[in-house]
OpenMM code with the backbone's topology and positions (N, CA, C; nanometers):
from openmm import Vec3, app, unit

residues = "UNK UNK UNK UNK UNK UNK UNK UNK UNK UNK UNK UNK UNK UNK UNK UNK UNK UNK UNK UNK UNK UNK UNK UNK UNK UNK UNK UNK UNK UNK UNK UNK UNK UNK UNK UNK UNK UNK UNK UNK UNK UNK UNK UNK UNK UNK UNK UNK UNK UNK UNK UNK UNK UNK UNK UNK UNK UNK UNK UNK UNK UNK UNK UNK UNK UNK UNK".split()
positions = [
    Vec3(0.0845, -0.1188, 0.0000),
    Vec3(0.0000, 0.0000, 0.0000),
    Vec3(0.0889, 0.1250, 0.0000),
    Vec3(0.0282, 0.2525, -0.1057),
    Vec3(0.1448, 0.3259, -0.1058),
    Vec3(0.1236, 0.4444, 0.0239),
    Vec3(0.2262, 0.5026, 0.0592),
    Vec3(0.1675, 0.6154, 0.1503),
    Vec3(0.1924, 0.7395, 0.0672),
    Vec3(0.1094, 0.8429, 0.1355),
    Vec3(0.0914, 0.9707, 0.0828),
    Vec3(0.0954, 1.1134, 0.1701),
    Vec3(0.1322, 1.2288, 0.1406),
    Vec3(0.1862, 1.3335, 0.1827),
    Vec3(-0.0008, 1.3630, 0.1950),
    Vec3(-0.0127, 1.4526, 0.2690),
    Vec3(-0.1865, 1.5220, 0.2635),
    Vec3(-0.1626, 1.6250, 0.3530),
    Vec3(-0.2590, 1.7135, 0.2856),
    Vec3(-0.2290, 1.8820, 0.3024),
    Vec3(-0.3112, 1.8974, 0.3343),
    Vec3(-0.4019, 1.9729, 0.4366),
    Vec3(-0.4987, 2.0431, 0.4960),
    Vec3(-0.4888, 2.1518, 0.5266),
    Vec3(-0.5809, 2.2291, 0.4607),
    Vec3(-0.6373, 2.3683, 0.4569),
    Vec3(-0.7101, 2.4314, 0.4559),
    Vec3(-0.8144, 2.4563, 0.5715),
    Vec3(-0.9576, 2.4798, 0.5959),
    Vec3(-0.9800, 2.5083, 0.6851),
    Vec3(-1.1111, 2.5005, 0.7374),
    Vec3(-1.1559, 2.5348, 0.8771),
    Vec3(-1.1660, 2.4262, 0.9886),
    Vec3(-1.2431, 2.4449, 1.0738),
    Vec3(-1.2069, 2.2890, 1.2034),
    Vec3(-1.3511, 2.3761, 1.2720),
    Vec3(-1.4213, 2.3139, 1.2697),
    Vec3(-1.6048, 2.2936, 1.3053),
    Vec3(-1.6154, 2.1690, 1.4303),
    Vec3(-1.6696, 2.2067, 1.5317),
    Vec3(-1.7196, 2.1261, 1.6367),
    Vec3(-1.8328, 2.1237, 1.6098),
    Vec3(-1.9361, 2.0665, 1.5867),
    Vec3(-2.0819, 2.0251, 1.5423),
    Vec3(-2.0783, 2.1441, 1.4450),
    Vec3(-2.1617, 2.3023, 1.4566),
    Vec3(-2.1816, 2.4011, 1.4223),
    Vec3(-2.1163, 2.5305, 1.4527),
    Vec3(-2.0399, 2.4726, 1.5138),
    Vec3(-1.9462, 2.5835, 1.5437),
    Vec3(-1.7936, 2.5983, 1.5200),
    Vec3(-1.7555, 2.6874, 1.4121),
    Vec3(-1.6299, 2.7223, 1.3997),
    Vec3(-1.5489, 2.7271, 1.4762),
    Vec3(-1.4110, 2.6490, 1.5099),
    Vec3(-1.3392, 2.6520, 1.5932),
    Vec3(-1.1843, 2.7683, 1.5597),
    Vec3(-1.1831, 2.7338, 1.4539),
    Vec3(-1.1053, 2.8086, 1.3684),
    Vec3(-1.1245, 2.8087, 1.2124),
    Vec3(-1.0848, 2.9341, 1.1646),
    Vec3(-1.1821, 2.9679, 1.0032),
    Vec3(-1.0552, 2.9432, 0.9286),
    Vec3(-0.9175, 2.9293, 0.9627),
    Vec3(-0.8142, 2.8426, 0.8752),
    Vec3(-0.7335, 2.8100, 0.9393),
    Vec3(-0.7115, 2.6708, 0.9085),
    Vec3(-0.6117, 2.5766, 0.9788),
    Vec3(-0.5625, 2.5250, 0.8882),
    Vec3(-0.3564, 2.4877, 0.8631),
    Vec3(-0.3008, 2.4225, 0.8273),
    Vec3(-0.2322, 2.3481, 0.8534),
    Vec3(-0.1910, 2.2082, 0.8032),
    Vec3(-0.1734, 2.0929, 0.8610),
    Vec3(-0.1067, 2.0005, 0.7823),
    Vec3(-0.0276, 1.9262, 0.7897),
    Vec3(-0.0008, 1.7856, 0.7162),
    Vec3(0.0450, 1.6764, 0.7709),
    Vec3(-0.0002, 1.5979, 0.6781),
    Vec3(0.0408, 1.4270, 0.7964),
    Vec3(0.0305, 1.3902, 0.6377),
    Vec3(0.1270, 1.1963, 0.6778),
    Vec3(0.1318, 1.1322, 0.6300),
    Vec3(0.0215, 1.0136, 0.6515),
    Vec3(-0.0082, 0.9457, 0.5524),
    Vec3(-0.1057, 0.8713, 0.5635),
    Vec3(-0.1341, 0.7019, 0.4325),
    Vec3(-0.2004, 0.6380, 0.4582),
    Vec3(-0.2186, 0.5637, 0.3925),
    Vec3(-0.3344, 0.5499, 0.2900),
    Vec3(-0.4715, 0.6279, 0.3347),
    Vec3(-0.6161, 0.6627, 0.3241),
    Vec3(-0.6027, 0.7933, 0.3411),
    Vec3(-0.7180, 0.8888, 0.2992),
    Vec3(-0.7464, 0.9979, 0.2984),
    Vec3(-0.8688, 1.0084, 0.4097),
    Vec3(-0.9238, 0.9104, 0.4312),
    Vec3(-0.9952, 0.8839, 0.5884),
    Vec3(-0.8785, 0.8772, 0.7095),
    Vec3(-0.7504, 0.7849, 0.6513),
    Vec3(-0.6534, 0.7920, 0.7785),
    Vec3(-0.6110, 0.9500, 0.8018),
    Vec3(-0.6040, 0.9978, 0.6952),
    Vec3(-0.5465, 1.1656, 0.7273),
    Vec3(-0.6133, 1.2296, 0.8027),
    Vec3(-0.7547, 1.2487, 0.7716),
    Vec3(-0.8565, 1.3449, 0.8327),
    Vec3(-0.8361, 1.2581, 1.0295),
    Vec3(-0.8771, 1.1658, 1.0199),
    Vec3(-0.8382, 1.1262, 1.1454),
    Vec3(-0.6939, 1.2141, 1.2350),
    Vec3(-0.5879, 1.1631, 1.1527),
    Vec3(-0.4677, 1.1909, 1.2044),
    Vec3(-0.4869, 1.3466, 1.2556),
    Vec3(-0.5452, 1.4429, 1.1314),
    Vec3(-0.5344, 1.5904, 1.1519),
    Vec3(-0.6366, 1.5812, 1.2785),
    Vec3(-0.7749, 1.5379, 1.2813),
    Vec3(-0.8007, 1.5932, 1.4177),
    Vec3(-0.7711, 1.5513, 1.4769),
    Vec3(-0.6881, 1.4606, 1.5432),
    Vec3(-0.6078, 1.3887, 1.6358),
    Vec3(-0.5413, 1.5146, 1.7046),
    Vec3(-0.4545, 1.5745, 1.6109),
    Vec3(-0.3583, 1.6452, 1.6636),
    Vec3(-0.3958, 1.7765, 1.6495),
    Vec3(-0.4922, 1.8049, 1.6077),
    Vec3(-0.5879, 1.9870, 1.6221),
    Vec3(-0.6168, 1.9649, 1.7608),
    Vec3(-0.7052, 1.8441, 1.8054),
    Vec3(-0.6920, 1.8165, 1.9440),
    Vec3(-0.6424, 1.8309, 2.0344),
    Vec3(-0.4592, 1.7752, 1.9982),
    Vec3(-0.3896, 1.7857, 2.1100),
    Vec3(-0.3439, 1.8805, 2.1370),
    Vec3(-0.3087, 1.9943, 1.9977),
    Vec3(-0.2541, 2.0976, 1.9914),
    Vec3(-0.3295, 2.1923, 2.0547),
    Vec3(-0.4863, 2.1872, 2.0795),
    Vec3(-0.5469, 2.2883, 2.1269),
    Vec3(-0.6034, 2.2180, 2.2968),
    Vec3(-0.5630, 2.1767, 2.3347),
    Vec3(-0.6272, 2.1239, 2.4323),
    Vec3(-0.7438, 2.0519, 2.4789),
    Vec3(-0.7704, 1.9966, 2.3977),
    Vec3(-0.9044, 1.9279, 2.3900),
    Vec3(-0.8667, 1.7756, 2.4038),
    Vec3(-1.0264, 1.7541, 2.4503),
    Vec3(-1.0236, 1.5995, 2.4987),
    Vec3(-1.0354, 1.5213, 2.3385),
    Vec3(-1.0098, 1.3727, 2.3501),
    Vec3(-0.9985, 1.3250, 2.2094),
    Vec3(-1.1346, 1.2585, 2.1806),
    Vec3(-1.2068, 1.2685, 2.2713),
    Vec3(-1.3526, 1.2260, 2.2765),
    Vec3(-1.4389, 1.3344, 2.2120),
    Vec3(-1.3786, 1.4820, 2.1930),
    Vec3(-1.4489, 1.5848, 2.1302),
    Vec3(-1.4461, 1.5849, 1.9775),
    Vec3(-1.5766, 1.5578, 1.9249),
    Vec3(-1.6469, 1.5786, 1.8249),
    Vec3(-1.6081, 1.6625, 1.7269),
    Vec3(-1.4492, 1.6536, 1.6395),
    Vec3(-1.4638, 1.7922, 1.5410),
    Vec3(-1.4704, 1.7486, 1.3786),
    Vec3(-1.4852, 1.8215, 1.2817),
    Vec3(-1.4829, 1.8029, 1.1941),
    Vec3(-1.3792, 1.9132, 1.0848),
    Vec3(-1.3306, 1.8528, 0.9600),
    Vec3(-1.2495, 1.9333, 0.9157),
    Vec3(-1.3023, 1.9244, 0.7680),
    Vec3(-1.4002, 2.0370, 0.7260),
    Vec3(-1.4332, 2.0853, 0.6416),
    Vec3(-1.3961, 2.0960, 0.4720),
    Vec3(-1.2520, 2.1180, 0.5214),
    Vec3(-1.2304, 2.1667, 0.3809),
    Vec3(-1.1423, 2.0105, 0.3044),
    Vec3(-1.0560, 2.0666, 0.1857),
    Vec3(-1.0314, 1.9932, 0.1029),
    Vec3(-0.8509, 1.9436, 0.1389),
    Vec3(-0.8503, 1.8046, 0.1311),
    Vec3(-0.6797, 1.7528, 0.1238),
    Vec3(-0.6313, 1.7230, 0.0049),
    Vec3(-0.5159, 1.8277, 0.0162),
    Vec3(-0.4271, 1.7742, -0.1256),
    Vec3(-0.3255, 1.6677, -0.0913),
    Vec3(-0.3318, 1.5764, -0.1861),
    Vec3(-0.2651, 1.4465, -0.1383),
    Vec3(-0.1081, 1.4510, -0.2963),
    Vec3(-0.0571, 1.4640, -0.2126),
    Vec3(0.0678, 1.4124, -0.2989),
    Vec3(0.1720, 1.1978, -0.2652),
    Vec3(0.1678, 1.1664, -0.3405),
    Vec3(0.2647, 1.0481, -0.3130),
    Vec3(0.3874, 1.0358, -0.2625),
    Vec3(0.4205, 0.9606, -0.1765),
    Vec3(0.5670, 0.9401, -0.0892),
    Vec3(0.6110, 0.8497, -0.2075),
    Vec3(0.7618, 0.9033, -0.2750),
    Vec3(0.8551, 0.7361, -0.3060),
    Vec3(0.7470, 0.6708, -0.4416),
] * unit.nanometer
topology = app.Topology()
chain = topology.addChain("A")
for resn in residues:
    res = topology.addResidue(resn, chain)
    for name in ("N", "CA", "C"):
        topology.addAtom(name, app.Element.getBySymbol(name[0]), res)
C-alpha cells in the first residue's frame, strides 16, 4: 500500500461551530480517511481538547505520493 503526503487547509467545526476559520496541517497517511483522522487527532492535542471531542475538518486535502 502506497503512503501519501496530505495537506490540509480549511476550517475545524465542532458540530456548528467554527473553531477556527483556517487551519493548516499535514500528515502522512495511507487513506485519505486515515489523514482526516490523524489531523483531528492532533488539532486536538494541539489545542487542548479531549480526544472524545467531536470535530470536523471541512475543507479539502491535497494528497501528494511518498517514493
Amino acid at each position: 500500500m502506497p503512503l501519501y503526503k496530505f495537506a490540509y487547509n480549511g476550517p475545524v467545526k465542532s458540530f456548528d461551530n467554527v473553531l477556527t476559520s483556517h487551519w493548516k496541517a499535514e500528515t502522512n497517511a495511507f487513506s485519505e480517511a486515515r489523514a482526516r483522522s490523524n489531523l483531528a487527532y492532533r488539532y486536538k492535542k494541539e489545542h487542548g481538547m479531549s480526544e472524545s471531542t467531536k470535530i470536523t475538518l471541512t475543507g479539502s486535502l491535497t494528497c501528494k505520493p511518498i517514493g
